[in-house]
N, C-alpha and C positions, 0 to 999 in steps of 0.2 A: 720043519718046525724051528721056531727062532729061540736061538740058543742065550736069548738077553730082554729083558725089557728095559722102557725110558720111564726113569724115576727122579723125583726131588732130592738132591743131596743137598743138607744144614751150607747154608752161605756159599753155595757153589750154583745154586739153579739145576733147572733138568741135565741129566746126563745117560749113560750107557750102560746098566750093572749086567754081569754074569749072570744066567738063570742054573749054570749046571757049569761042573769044572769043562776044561775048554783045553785040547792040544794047542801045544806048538805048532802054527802055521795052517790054523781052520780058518778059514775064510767066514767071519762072523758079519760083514754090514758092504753089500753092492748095491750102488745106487746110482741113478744117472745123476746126470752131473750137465752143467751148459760151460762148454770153453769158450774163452772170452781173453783178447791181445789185452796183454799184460798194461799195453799205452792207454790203451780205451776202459782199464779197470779205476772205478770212480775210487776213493778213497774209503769211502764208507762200507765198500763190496769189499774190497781189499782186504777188508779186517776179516772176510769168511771165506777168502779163496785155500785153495789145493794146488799143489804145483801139477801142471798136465803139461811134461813135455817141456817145449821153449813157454806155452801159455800158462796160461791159469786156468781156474776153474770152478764154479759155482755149486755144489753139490747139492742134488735135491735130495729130501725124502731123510732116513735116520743118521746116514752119514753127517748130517752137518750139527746132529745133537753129542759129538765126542768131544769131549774135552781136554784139554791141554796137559800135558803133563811134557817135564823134564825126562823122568825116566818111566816113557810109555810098553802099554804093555800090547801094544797092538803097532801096526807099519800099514801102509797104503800104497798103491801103485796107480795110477790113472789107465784104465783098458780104454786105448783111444780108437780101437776099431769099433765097441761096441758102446763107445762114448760114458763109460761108468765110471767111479770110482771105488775100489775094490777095497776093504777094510780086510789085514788077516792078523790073527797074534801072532807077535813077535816072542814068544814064552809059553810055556803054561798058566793059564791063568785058572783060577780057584771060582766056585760057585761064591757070588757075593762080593766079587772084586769089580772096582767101575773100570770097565773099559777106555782106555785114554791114548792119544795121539801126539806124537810132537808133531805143532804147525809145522814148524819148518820156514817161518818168518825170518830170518835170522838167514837162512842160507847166502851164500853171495850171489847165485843165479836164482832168486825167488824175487816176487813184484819186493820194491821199497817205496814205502810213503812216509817222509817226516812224519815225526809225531804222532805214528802208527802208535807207540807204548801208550801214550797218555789218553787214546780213545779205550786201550783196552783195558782199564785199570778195573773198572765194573766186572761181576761175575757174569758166565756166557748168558743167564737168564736176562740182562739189560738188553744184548745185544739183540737176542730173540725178539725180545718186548718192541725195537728198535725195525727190526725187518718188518716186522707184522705191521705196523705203521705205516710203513713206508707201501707193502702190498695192498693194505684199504684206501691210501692214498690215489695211487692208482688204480687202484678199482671204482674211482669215485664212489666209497663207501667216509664220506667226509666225517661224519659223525663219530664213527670208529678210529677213523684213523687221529682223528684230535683228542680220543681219549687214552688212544696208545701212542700215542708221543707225549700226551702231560703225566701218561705214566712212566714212559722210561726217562721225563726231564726227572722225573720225581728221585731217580735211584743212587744219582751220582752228581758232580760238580764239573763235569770234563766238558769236553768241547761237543760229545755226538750228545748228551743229555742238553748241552746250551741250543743245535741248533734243531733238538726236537722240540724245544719251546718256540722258538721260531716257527718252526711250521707246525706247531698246535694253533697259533697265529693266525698264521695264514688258513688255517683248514675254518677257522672261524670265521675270517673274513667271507672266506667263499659260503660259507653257509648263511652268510647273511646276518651273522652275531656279530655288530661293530663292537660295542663296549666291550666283547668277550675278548675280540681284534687288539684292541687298544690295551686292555691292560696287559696280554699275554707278551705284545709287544713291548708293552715298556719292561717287562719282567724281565723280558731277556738283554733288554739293555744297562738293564740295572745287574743283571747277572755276570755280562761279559760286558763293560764300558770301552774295550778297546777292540771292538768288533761294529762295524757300520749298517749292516745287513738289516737291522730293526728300525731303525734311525729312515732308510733309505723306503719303507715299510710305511710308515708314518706316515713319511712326506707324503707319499704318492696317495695314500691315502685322502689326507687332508686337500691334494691339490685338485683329486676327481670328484669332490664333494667343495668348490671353489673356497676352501679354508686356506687363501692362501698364506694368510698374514704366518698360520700355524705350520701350514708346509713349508715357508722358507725358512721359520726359526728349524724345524728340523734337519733340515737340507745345510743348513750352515752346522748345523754340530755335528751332521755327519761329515762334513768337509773337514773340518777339524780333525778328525780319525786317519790315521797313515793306514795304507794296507798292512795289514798283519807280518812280523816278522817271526815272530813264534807260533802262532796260532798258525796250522797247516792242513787241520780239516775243514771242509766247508766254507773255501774264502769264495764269497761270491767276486770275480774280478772287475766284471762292469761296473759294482755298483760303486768301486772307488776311482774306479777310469771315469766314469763317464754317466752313470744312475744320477747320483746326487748335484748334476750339474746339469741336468733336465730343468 
């Protein structure tokens, strides 16, 4: 029987509470997990890995509902024979206390992505809101997935909220909603003006529907855009090598 349920805590999103006091060192939350070479973790996974080992690792299932804490009341261990990862308390913990984990971001031998802070500034429910997207997406479930990216563009101003506008965009386009395309697109270029990715969107747009006069004016103000020197999430790299000059 599980010694916790997943509840809504005030400006924090879902999390971990106690259902009943809890020893030091019960093993409360095992859950598989997929490891994945720390080179090959996208930036946007990054924000939800576990340290497994030299790798990383994706946690499925309640583990990856814990949330952050400086001084946690729970530790983790990666069981890499039986491929899980194992939640236990670090303490005694009390009936009605949230169960919480230091990432362990911060480590010197854990994955580093610039600008990892400024994706996480959102509480973990954006982030949530953010994967669920991204899994309709690939599931060709298009519909859903472009209402769970206009919901988590909705939650915050940062870079993963900018480029789930983008691909609320794109989910529109593939569904055959142009006008939906186009404004969602210029929204996010109006939201981030020094990011090309919309601009480069546009064009192609305008170019497969022979609008050239309108693809080129796009195509020239995406050329104008340097690749990003701060912005370190989601730089698409082609499209300022080489996209906008199609």
């Amino acid at each position: 029987m599980a010694n916790y349920r997943v509840v809504r805590f005030p400006n924090r999103g879902r999390g971990i509470e106690a259902t009943c006091d809890i020893p030091q060192g019960t093993i409360v939350v095992a859950t598989p997990c997929v490891p994945i070479a720390k080179i090959e973790l996208h930036a946007s996974l990054a924000l939800y890995a576990f340290r497994y080992g030299d790798q990383a690792a994706l946690a499925l299932g309640d583990a990856s509902l814990l949330n952050h804490s400086r001084s946690p009341n729970c530790d983790y261990h990666a069981d890499q024979v039986n491929k899980t990862i194992v939640v236990t308390t670090s303490r005694f913990v009390r009936r009605g206390e949230e169960l919480t984990i230091e990432y362990g971001w911060d480590g010197p031998d854990f994955v580093r992505i610039p600008g990892r802070s400024t994706a996480l500034e959102p509480d973990s429910e954006s982030h949530r809101c953010w994967l669920l997207a991204e899994s309709y997406r690939e599931a060709d479930r298009l519909k859903e997935a472009a209402q769970a990216y206009a919901m988590r563009a909705a939650m915050s101003a940062d870079e993963e909220a900018w480029y789930a506008r983008v691909q609320e965009a794109r989910c529109l386009r593939m569904m055959g909603d142009e006008g939906g395309f186009v404004r969602q697109a210029l929204a996010a270029f109006d939201q981030r003006p020094q990011r090309a990715e919309p601009l480069y969107d546009l064009a192609r747009f305008c170019r497969e529907r022979s609008m050239n006069t309108a693809s080129v004016l796009f195509s020239e103000a995406g050329l104008g855009v340097p690749t990003p020197d701060e912005d370190a999430l989601f730089v698409e790299e082609f499209v300022y090598s080489a996209g906008l000059k199609e």
